[in-house]
C-alpha positions as CSV (number, residue, x, y, z in Angstrom):
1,X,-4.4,-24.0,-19.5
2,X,-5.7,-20.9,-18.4
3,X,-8.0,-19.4,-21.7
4,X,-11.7,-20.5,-22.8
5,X,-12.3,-21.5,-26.4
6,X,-13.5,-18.4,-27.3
7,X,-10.1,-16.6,-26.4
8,X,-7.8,-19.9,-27.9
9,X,-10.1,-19.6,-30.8
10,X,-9.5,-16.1,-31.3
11,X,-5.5,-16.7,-30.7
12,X,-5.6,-19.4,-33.5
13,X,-7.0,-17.1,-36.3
14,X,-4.5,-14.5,-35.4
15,X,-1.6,-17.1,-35.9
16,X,-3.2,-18.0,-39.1
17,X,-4.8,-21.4,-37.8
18,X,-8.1,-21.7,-39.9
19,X,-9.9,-23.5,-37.1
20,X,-14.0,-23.9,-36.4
21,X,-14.5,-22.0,-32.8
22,X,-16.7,-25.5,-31.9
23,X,-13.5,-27.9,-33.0
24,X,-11.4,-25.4,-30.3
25,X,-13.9,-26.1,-27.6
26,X,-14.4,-29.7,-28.0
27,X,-10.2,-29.8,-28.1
28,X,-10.3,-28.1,-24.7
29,X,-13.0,-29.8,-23.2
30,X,-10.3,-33.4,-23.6
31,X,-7.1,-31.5,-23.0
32,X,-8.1,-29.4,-19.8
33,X,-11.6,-31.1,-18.9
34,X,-11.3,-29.1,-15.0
35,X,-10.2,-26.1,-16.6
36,X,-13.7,-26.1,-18.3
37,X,-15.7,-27.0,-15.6
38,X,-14.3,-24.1,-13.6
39,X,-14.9,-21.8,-16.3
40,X,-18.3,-23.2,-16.8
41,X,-19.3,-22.4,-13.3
42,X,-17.2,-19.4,-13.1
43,X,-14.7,-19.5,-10.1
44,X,-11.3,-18.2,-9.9
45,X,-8.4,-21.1,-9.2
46,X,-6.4,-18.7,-6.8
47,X,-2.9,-19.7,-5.9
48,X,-2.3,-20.6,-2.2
49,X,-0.5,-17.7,-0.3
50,X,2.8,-18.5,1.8
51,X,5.9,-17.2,3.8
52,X,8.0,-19.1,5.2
53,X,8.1,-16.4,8.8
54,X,8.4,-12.9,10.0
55,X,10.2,-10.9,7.9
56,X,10.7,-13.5,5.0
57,X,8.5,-10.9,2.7
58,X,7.2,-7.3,3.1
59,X,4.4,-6.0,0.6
60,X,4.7,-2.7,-0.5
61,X,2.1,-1.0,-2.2
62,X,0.6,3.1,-2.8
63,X,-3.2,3.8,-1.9
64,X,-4.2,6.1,-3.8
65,X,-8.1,6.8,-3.2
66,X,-7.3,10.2,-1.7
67,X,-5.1,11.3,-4.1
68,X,-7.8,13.4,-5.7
69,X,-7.5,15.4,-2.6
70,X,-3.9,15.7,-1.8
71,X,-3.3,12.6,1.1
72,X,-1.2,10.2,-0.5
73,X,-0.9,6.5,1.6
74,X,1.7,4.3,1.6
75,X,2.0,0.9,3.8
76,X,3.7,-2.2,4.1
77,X,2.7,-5.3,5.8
78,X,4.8,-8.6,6.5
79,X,3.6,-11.5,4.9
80,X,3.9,-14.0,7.1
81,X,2.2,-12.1,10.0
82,X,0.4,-10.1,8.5
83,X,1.9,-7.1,10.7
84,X,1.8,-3.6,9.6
85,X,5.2,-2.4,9.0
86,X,4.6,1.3,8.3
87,X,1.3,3.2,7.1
88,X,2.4,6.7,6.1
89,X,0.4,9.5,4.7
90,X,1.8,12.5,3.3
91,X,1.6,14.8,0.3
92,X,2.8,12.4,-2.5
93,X,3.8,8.9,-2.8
94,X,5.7,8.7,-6.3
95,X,8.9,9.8,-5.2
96,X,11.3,7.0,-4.7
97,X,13.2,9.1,-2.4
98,X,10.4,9.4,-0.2
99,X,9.0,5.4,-0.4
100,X,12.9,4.8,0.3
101,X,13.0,6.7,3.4
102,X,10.1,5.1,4.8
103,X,11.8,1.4,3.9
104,X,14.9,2.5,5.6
105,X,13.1,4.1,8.4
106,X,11.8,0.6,9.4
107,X,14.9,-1.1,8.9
108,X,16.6,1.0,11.1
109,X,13.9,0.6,14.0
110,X,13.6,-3.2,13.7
111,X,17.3,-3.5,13.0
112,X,17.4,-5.1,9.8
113,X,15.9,-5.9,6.7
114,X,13.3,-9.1,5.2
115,X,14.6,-11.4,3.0
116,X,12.1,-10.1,0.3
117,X,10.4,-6.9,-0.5
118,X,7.6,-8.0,-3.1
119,X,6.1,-4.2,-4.7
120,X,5.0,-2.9,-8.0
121,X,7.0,-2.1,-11.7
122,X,6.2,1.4,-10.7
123,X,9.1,4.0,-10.5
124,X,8.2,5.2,-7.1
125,X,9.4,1.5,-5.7
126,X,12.8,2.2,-7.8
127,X,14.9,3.2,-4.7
128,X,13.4,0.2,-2.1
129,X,14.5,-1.9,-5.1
130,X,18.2,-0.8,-5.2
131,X,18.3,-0.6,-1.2
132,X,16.9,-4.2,-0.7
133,X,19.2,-5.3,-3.0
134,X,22.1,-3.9,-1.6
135,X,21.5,-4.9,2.1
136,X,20.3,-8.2,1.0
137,X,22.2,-9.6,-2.1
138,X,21.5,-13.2,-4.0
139,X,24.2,-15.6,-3.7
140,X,24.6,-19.1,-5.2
141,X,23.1,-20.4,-2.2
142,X,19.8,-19.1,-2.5
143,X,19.0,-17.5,-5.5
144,X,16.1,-15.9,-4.7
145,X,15.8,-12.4,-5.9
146,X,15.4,-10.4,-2.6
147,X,13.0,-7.7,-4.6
148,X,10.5,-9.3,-6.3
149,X,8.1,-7.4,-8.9
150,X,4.5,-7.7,-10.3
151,X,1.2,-6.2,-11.0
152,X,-0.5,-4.8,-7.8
153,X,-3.6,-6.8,-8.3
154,X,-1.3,-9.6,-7.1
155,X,0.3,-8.2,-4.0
156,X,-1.8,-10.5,-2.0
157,X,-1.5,-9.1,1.0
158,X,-1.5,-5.5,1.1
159,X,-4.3,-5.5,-1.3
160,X,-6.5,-7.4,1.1
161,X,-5.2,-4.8,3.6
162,X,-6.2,-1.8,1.6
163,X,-10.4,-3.3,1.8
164,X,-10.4,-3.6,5.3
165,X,-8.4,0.1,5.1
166,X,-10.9,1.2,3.6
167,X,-14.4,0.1,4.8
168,X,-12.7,1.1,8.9
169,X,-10.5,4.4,7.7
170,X,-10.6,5.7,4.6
171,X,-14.6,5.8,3.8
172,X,-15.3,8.3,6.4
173,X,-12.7,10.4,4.7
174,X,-13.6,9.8,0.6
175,X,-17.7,10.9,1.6
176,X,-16.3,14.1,4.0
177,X,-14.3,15.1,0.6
178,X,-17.1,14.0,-2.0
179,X,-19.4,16.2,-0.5
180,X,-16.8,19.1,-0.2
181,X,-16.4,18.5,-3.7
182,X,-20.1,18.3,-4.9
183,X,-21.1,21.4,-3.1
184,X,-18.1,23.2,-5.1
185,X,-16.1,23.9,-1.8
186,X,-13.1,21.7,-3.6
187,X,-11.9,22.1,-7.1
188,X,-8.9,19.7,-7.5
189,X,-6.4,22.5,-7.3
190,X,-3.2,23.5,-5.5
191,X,-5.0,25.9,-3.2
192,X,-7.6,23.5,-2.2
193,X,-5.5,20.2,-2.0
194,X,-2.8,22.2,0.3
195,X,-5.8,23.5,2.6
196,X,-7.2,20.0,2.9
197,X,-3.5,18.5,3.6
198,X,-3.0,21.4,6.3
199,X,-6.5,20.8,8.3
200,X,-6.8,16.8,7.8
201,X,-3.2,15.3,7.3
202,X,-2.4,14.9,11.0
203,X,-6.4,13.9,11.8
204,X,-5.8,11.5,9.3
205,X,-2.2,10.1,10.2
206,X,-3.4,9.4,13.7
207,X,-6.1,7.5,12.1
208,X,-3.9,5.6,10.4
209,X,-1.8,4.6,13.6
210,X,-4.9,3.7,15.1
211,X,-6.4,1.2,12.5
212,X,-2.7,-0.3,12.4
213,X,-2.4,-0.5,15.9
214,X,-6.1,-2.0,16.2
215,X,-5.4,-4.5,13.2
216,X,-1.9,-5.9,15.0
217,X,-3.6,-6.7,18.3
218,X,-6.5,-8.0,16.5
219,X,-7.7,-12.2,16.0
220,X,-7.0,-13.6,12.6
221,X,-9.4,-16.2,11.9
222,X,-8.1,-20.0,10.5
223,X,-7.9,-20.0,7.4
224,X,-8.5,-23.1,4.9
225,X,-4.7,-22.9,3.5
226,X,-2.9,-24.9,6.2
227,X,0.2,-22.8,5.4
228,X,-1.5,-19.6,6.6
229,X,-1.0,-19.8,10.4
230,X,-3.7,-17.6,12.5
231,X,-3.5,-15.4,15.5
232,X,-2.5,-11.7,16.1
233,X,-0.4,-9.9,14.1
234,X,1.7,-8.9,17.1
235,X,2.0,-12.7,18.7
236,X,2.7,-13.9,15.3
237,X,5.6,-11.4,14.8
238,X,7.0,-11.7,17.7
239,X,6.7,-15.2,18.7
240,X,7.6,-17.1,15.8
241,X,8.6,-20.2,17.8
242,X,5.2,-20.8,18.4
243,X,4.9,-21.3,14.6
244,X,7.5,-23.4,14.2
245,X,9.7,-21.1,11.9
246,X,12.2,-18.4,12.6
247,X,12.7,-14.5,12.4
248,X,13.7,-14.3,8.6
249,X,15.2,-10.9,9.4
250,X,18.6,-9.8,7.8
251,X,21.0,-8.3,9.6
252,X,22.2,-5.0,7.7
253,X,25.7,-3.3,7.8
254,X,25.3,0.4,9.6
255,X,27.6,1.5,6.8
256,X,25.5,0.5,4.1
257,X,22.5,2.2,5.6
258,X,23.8,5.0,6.1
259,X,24.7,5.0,2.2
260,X,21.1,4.2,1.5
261,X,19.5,7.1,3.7
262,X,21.7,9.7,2.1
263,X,19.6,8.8,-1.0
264,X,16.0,9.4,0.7
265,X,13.6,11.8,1.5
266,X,12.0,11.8,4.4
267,X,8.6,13.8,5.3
268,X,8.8,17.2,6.4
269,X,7.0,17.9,10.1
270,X,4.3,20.1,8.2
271,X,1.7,18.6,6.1
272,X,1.7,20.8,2.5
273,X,3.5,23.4,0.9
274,X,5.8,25.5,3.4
275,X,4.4,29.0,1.8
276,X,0.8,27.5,2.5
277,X,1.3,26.1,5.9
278,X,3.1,29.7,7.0
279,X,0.2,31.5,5.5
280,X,-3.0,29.1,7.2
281,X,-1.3,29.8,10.2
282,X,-0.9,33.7,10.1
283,X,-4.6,33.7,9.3
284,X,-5.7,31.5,12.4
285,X,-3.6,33.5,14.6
286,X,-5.8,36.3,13.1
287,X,-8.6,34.8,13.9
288,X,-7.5,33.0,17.0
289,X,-8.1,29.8,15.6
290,X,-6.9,26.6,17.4
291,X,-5.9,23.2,15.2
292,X,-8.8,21.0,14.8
293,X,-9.4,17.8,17.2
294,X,-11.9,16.1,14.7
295,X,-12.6,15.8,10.7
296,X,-15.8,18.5,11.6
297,X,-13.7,20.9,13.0
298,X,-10.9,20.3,10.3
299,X,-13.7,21.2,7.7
300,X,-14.9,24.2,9.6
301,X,-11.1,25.4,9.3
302,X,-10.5,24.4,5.8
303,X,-13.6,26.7,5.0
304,X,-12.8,29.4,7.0
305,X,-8.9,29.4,5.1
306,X,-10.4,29.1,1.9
307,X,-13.2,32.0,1.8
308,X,-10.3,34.0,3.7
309,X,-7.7,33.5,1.0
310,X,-9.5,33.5,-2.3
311,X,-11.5,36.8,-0.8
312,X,-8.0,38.7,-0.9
313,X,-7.1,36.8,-4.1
């Protein structure tokens, strides 16, 4: 039983049980007497996390605390391993096409497909769905559904990924922008989002790759779930015999993926709108500008774009 008496209190009136609130707590306190003690001193009875081995389960998930600013992040990591699939920013990540093409990028490089994709109800996941479903259909067998849905706060995995993401990556980034923001050098708008996608996307992509790279070769630490092997990322992937499991990895009919890919989008080889991007780079031609090496420089540029543009605005 998962509610306190106050909430199976409140659930009785509204089904029209005339019930004290006390008589509901002394019921739960005999029918769930471990329930109440948890409750009492307030820890969370989380479930214990497992995959069976690489590939059995991708997370997929959206990051969206640069959205504000116009970098959209997407990643997926295996469950098992904890390997990073793909980490991808780009200018949106709520078209399906798009989250699609980044699935069926990494099924082509690893040459196949997990046994599971778990992601979120959200529409942008719609076209993984129908893909991993296609490449990887239920039978009689084994009927586990090879897409699996629910609420992002319970993607495990990935949402443990998107902290550390955060706190070694994406901080840096959210203060640089805050303060842009603050001192009214960023208004939320299509001007200033597309600047800020042409002067930090590719600063901010290589970041990316680097913290992924970093976390693969990195030491997991034990863990207290016994089904939660430790190691790196990379080791674990790779050599799964030393885990005792197998490569869960499905193998995919070309034909089939070809099918899927006609159905994606993939990101374009500029970073924002293609009337923005010809226009930044007229100007630093201009000026004889050079593309920034580091998120100072980018700023410097963003700046220098900005006054430039809105001055002949």
């Amino acid at each position: 039983m998962l509610h306190g008496y106050r909430w199976m209190y409140t659930k009785c009136r509204e089904h029209g049980l005339r019930v004290r609130k006390e008589d509901v707590r002394l019921v739960l306190k005999e029918l769930d007497p471990t329930g109440v003690s948890l409750r009492q001193a307030r820890r969370l009875r989380r479930r214990n996390y497992f995959s069976k081995g690489p590939n059995f389960i991708w997370h997929l998930d959206s990051y969206d605390k640069l959205k504000p600013y116009g970098i959209c992040i997407n990643g997926s990591i295996d469950g098992f391993s904890r390997k990073i699939v793909w980490l991808n920013a780009y200018t949106t990540n709520s078209d399906p096409k798009l989250i699609g093409g980044y699935y069926i990028e990494a099924v082509q490089r690893l040459g196949g497909c997990p046994r599971v994709v778990r992601g979120d109800p959200g529409t942008e996941n719609g076209h993984v769905r129908g893909f991993q479903r296609v490449l990887v259909p239920t039978n009689a067998d084994d009927p586990l559904d090879s897409y699996l849905e629910g609420a992002s706060t319970a993607n495990q995995r990935i949402e443990y990924w998107w902290r550390f993401l955060r706190s070694e990556c994406v901080e840096f980034w959210l203060c640089l922008f805050s303060d842009l923001r603050d001192n009214g050098s960023f208004d939320g708008g299509f001007l200033d989002k597309s600047l800020l996608q042409f002067c930090c996307m590719g600063l901010i992509q290589d970041e990316l790759d680097d913290t992924a790279s970093v976390w693969n070769a990195h030491s997991i630490r034990p863990s207290k779930n016994l089904n939660v092997p430790s190691g790196r990322p990379n080791v674990m992937y790779a050599l799964h015999e030393l885990y005792g499991t197998r490569d869960f990895l499905s193998a995919v009919e070309d034909e089939h993926v070809h099918l899927c890919k006609r159905e994606c989008t993939f990101r374009l080889t500029i970073p924002c709108d293609p009337d923005m991007f010809e226009l930044c780079n007229i100007i630093m031609t201009e000026s004889h500008l050079t593309p920034p090496t580091d998120p100072y420089q980018a700023l410097d540029l963003y700046m220098h774009l900005r006054d430039t543009i809105r001055a002949s605005i």
